[in-house]
Every structure is written in C-alpha cells, then in structure tokens.
C-alpha positions in Angstrom: 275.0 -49.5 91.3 275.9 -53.2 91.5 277.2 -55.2 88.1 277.2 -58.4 88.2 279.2 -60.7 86.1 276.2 -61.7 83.8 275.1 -57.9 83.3 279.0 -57.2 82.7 279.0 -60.1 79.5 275.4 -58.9 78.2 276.5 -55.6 78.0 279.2 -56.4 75.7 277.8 -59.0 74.0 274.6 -56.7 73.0 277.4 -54.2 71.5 279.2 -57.1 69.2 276.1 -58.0 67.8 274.7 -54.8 67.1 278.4 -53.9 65.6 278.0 -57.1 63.5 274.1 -56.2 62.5 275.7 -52.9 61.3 278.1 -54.3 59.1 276.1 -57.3 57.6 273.7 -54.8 56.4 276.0 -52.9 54.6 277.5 -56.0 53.0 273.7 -57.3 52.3 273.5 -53.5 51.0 276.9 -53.9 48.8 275.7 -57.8 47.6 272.5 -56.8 46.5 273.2 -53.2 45.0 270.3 -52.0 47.0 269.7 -49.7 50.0 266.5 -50.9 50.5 266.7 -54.1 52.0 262.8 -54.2 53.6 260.3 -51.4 53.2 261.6 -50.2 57.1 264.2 -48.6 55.8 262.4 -45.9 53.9 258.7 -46.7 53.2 257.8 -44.1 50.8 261.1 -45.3 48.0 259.9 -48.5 48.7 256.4 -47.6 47.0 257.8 -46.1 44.5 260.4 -48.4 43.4 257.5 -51.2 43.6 255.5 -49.0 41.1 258.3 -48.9 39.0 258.8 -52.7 38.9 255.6 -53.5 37.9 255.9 -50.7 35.2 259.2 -52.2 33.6 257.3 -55.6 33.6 254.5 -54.4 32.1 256.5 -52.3 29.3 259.0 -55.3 28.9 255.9 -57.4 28.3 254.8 -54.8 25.6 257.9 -54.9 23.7 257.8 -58.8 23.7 254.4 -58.7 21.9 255.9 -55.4 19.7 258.6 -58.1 18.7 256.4 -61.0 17.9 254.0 -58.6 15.8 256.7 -57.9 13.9 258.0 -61.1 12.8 254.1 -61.9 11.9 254.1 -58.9 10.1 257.2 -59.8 7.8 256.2 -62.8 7.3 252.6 -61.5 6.2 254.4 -58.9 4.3 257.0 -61.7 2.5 253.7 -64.0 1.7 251.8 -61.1 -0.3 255.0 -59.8 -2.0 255.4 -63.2 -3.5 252.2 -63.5 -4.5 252.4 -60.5 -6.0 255.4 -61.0 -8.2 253.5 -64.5 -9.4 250.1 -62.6 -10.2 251.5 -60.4 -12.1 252.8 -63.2 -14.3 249.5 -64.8 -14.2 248.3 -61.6 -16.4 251.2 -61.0 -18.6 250.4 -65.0 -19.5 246.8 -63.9 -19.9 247.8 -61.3 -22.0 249.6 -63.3 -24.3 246.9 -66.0 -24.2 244.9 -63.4 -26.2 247.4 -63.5 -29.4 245.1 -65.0 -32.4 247.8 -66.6 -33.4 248.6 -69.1 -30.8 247.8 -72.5 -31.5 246.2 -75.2 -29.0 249.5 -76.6 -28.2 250.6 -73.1 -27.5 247.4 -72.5 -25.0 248.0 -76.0 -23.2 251.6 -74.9 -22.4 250.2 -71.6 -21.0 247.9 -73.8 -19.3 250.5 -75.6 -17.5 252.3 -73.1 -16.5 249.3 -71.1 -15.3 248.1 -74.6 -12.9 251.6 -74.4 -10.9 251.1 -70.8 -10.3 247.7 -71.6 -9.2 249.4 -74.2 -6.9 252.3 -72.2 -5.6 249.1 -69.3 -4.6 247.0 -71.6 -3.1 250.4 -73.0 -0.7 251.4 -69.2 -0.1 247.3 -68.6 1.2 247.4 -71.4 3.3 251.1 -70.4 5.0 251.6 -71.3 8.8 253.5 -68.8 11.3 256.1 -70.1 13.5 254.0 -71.1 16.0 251.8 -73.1 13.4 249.0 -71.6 13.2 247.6 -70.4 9.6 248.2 -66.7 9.1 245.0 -65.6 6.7 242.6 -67.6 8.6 241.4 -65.1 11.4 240.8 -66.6 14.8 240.3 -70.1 13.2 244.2 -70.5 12.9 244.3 -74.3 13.3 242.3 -74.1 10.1 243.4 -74.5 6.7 242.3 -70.8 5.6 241.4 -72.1 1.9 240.5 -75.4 0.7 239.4 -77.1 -2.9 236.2 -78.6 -3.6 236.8 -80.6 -6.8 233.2 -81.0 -7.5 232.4 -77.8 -8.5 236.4 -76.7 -9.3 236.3 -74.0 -6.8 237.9 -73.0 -3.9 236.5 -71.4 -0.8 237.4 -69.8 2.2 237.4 -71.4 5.8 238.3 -69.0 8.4 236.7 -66.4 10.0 237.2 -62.4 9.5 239.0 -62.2 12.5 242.0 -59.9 13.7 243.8 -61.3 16.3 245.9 -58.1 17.8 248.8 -57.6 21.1 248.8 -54.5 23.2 252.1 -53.0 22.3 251.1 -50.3 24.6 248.4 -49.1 27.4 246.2 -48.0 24.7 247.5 -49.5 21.5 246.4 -53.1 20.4 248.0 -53.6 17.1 246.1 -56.3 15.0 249.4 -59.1 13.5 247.3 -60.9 10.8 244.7 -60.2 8.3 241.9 -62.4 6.9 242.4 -64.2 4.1 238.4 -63.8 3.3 239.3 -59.8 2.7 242.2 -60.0 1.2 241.7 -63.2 -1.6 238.3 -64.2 -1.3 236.4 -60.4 -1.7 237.2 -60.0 -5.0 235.4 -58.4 -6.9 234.4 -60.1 -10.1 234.3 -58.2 -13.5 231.4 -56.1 -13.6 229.7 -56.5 -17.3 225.7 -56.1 -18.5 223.3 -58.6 -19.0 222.9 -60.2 -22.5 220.8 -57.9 -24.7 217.4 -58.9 -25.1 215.0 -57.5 -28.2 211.4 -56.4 -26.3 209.9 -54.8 -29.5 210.7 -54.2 -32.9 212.2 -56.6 -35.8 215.8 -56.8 -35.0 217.2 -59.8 -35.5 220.0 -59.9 -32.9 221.6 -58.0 -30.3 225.3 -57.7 -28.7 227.3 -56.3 -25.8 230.6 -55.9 -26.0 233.1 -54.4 -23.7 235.7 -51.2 -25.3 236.2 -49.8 -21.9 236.4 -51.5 -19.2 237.6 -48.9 -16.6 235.1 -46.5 -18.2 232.2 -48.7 -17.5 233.6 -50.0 -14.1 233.0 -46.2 -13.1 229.3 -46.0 -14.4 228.4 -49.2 -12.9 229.5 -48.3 -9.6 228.0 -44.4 -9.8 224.8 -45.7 -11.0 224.4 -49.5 -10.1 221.3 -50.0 -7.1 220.8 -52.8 -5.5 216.9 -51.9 -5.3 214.7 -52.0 -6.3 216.0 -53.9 -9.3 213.8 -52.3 -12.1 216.6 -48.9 -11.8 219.6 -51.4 -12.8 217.4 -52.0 -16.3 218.5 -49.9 -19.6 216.6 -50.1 -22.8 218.0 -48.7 -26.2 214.7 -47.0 -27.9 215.2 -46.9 -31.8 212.6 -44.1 -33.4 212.3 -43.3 -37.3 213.6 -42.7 -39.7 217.0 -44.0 -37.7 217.6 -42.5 -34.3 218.3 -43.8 -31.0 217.9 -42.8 -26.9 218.8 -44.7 -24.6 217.1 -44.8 -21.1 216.9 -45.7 -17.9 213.8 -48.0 -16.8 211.8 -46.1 -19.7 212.8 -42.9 -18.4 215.6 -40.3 -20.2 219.1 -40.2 -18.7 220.3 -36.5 -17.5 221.6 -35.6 -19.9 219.7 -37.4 -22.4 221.9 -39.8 -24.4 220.8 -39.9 -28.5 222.2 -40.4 -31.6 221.8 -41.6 -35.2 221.4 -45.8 -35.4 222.5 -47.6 -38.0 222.4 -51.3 -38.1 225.1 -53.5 -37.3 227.3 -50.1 -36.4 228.3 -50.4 -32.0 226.3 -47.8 -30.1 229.0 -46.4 -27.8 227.6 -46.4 -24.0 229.6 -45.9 -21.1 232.4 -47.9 -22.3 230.2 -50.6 -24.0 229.5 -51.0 -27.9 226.0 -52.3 -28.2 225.1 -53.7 -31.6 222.1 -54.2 -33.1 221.2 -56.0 -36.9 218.4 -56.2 -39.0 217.3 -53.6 -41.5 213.0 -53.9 -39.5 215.1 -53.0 -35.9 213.2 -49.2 -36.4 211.4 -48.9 -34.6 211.9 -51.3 -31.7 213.5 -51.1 -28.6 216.5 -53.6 -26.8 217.0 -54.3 -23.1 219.8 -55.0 -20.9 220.6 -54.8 -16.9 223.8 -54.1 -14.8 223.6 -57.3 -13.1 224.3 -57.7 -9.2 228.0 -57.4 -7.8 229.7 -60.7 -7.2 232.7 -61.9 -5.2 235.1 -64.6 -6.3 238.2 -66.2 -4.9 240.8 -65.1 -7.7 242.4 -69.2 -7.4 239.2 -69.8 -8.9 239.0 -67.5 -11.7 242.4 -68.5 -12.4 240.8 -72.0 -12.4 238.2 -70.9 -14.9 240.4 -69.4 -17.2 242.4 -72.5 -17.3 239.7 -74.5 -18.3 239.0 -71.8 -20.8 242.7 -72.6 -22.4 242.5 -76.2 -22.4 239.1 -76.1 -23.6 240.2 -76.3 -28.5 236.6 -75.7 -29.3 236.0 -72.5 -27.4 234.6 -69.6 -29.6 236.8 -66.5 -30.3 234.1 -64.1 -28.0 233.9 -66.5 -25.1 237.6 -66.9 -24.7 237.8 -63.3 -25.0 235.3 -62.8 -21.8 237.6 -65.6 -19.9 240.7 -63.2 -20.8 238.8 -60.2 -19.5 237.2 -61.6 -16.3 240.9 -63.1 -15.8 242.8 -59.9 -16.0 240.0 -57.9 -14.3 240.0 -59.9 -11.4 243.8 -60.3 -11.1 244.0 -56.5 -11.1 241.1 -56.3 -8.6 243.2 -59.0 -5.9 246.2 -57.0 -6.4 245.0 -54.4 -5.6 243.7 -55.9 -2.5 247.0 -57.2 -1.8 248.9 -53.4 -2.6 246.4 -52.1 0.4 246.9 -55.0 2.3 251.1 -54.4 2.1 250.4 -50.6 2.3 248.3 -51.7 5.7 251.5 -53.7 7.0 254.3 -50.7 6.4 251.5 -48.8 8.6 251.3 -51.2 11.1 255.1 -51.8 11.4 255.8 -47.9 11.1 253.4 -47.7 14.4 254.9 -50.6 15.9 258.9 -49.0 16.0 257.3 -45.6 17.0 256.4 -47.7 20.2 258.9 -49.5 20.6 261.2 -46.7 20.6 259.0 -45.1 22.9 258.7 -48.0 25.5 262.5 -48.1 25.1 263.0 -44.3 26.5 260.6 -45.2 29.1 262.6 -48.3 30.6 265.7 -45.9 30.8 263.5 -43.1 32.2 262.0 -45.6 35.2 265.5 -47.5 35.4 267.2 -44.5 36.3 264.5 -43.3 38.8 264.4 -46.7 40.3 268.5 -46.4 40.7 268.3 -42.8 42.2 265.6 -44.2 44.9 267.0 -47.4 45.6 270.6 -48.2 44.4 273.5 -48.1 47.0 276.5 -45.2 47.3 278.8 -47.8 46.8 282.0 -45.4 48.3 279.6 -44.9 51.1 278.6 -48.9 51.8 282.1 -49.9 51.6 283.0 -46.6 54.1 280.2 -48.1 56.4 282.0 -52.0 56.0 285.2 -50.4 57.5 283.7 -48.7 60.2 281.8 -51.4 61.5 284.9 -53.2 61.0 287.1 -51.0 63.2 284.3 -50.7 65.6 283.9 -54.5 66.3 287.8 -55.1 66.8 287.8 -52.6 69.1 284.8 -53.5 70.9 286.1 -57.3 71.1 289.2 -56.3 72.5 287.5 -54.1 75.7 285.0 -56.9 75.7 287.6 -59.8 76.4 289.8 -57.2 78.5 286.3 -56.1 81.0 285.3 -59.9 80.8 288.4 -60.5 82.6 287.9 -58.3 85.3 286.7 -59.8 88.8 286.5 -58.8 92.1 289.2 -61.7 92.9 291.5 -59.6 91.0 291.6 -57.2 93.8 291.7 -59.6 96.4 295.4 -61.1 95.6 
C-alpha cells in the first residue's frame, strides 16, 4: 500500500489529538469533581442525578420557608407573651379598683395607668414583621390590623381572617400568622341576664345580681338558644302562702327548681341571686332572659372600664358591673391568647420535625448524587498521567516518522 506524506502527518496528528482529548477530559473530570461531563457518558446516572438536583432545590427551598416561618412564629409568639404579662396587670389593677375604700384621686391614677397599657396593646396588635407587613391582619397585611374610631370610643378590627401559610414540605403548608379578628376581636363579652321585669303581682322591685360567675357562664352556655327566642325567657312564679318555682317559658325545669320566698332575701339560681321586695309580691310572678352572645374587642372594654374609673358619680352596682365585664373579658382574651401561644409551640414543634427531616434527606440524595456522579479522584489523576506518558511518546515517533522520506534513501 502506498503512504503518502500527507496520510503519514494525518495519521499522527489524529493520534495527538485524540491523546490530548483523553487527557483534557480527565482534567475537565478532576476541575469539575464530576464524571459526567454530558449525558453521553452514562445516560441513565445522568437522569438520576438530574432528579436529584431538582429534589435538593426543591427541599432547600422548603427549609428556606421552614426558616422564615419560624422567625414569624417567634415573633408572633414574643407579641402575645407581652401582651400577656400586661393583661394580667390590667386585672390585678381591676381588682384593686374594686377596694371601697379608694378614693377618686386613687381611681384617676389607676386610670392612667390603665390608658398606657391600653396604648402599649393596641401598638403590640398592630406590630409589623420584618418585611413590613402587619402580623394579625390576615391577608390584608399592608393594613393596620386594628384602628380607633373616637366617635364612638371603640376600636375595630381591619383585616381579614386570613392564614397566610409556606409548604415546608410536599404535603405540609404550615400557616405563619394568625388573625388578629380570632385572637383580640372574638371575645366573648360577659354573659349576664336581662334586667328583671315584674309581669304580675305587687312587687315593688326586682334585682339580678351576679354570686357566680363561672357557675352561670356554664348554665348559659348548656341552655342558652339562639331560637326561637321565647326558650332564652325565665320567669320566677311566687304562689301562697310564700313559695317559689322558677320556670322556663312558663314551663317547669327538670328537675323542678322551688323553694320558700321571702322578700327582699336573693333567690339563688344558677349562680345568680335574684331579689324581689314588697310584702303584695305573692302571688306574682318576675321575668328575665339570657340575652344574646356578644363579641367585643378587649381594647375596648378596657376603654369602658376606664371611663367607668374616671367617671366620681358612678353608682356602687354599676361600677361593680364595669369591674366584672372588665375581668371577664380579660380572662376570656387570655385565654384566647394561651390557645393561640399553645397553637405556635405546635406549629414550631411541626416545623423542626421537618426540618430535621428535610435535613436527612439532603444528606441522603447528596450522597447518592456523589456515588452516581462524583469522580475517583486516584483514578482521574491515574488517567492525567497516562495520557500524559502516551502524548510524549506519541510526539516523539510523530516528529521522528514525520522525518522520514523517500530522499533519505536516495543519499
């Protein structure tokens, strides 16, 4: 077979480059701490460690969202534990508001110290998260969550009931905030009867007044119906010579609830002391409802019961009620606030359960990922040296055969 001189040059050329190709791959191989350089070189690890990528972004994503939960949890968490310690001061000052002995001077400085409380709450239910938005007002977090309307002395919610929750994992969305309209504006306001009306008979007055509240807070909730309205009405039936029954909507309670009347003496009902005078009260009969649930923002009834101390002509009774609906209501938001916190420890308890989780997960794909695609570095830098060895060699036959020519024989 004839060679010619250009089939002589390719030949060896062809063999340097290849040599070279050889070797850059295993330096590309050593650089980039990869044996897969293009999905040629093995097309099913390639699948898999693109799988695996996408995983560890999806689970790193996860844990950035776990992270930012929890910051917006402690902060939630810090809010309500503050407004906690400074609630329960609000009642120990309504406590000793009730002291007969206090003078007006006395109930002005309670007063004052009771309006920066009031102010300090209203700041801690309005608090923004890092990012600025207001944490207690839903999905409307560019919204003041409360605001005060001077006209009336109230204050009112103006966000929505909104959750607004991060997956943490591929089936867990875990809400980071909590309505300010659950927590501070549901509160329940002191449940308490009607005013007693006489509907027959000669008496010449007739009182409710609370000796229980817990007591009748558990009868009005076991027997209070929203309708028809005629159930929620209780009438005290006095019979000669001087006996009582009371009943429900003219019918007996189960069991049937009697007793001797004397006038002026407190009927003892379900935690209520109902009083009746007048010596012509026999027979007659006195009626009084359970009236209707209501909510009340607890800034408010704070409000009230300011206005209540500051007020020197307020009757004994009617401060009392103030004191009452006061440290009813105070007990009612905290407890709101205890289920709220008890909510949050949940919430965060979840929240390190997946993060630990997603954390053994990353080291669980990482190391797969390194088995399929990391490079043997002894065996890369093995493969450098050979190539190495085998393009100096090849060179020097390459430059002694490109010398070669039929001219040498010739001389």
């Amino acid at each position: 077979m004839r060679l010619s001189f250009n089939m002589k040059f390719n030949a060896g050329l062809d063999g340097i480059l290849n040599t070279q190709q050889k070797m850059n791959r295993a330096q590309d191989q050593l650089t980039k701490q990869t044996r897969i350089l293009t999905p040629a070189d093995d097309p099913a690890s390639s699948a898999k460690v693109l799988g695996l990528d996408q995983n560890l972004e999806q689970v790193s994503q996860f844990q950035n969202n776990s992270v930012l939960l929890k910051n917006n949890l402690a902060l939630e968490e810090t809010v309500l534990t503050n407004m906690r310690t400074s609630m329960d001061r609000v009642k120990t000052l309504a406590i000793a508001s009730g002291n007969g002995t206090y003078t007006v001077a006395e109930r002005n400085a309670l007063s004052e110290e009771l309006k920066n409380i009031q102010v300090e709450l209203f700041d801690l239910m309005n608090t923004r998260n890092s990012e600025g938005g207001y944490i207690f007002s839903g999905f409307q977090d560019k919204t003041p969550a409360f605001a005060y309307d001077q006209a009336s002395n109230s204050y009112f919610f103006q966000g929505d009931d909104g959750q607004k929750a991060l997956q943490i994992s591929p089936t867990i969305a875990m809400p980071g905030n909590d309505s300010g309209k659950k927590v501070f504006e549901d509160v329940n306001a002191r449940f308490k009867p009607s005013t007693p009306v006489v509907s027959a008979g000669g008496a010449t007055a007739a009182t409710i007044t609370m000796s229980d509240q817990s007591q009748f807070d558990a009868f009005y909730r076991n027997n209070f119906d929203g309708l028809p309205a005629a159930t929620n009405q209780y009438n005290v039936v006095l019979t000669a010579p001087s006996n009582y029954e009371i009943l429900r909507d003219g019918v007996a309670l189960t069991p049937p609830v009697t007793g001797t009347f004397t006038p002026d003496q407190p009927i003892s009902f379900a935690g209520l002391g109902i009083t009746i005078s007048g010596a012509a009260a026999v027979p007659g009969q006195v009626d009084f409802t359970l009236q209707p649930p209501q909510k009340k923002n607890m800034l408010t009834t704070i409000g009230d019961f300011i206005t209540a101390l500051d007020n020197p002509n307020i009757s004994g009774s009617a401060f009392n009620e103030a004191v009452n609906d006061v440290l009813t209501q105070i007990d009612n938001a905290s407890s709101n606030i205890d289920s709220t916190l008890s909510a949050i420890g949940g919430r965060v308890n979840v929240l390190d359960s997946v993060f630990g989780t997603n954390e053994d997960l990353t080291i669980n794909n990482k190391a797969y990922r390194a088995d399929l695609s990391e490079v043997d570095y002894a065996a890369a830098i093995t493969e450098i040296t050979k190539q190495e060895i085998a393009l100096e060699a090849i060179s020097a036959t390459f430059t002694k055969v490109s010398g070669v020519s039929l001219f040498d024989y010739l001389r």
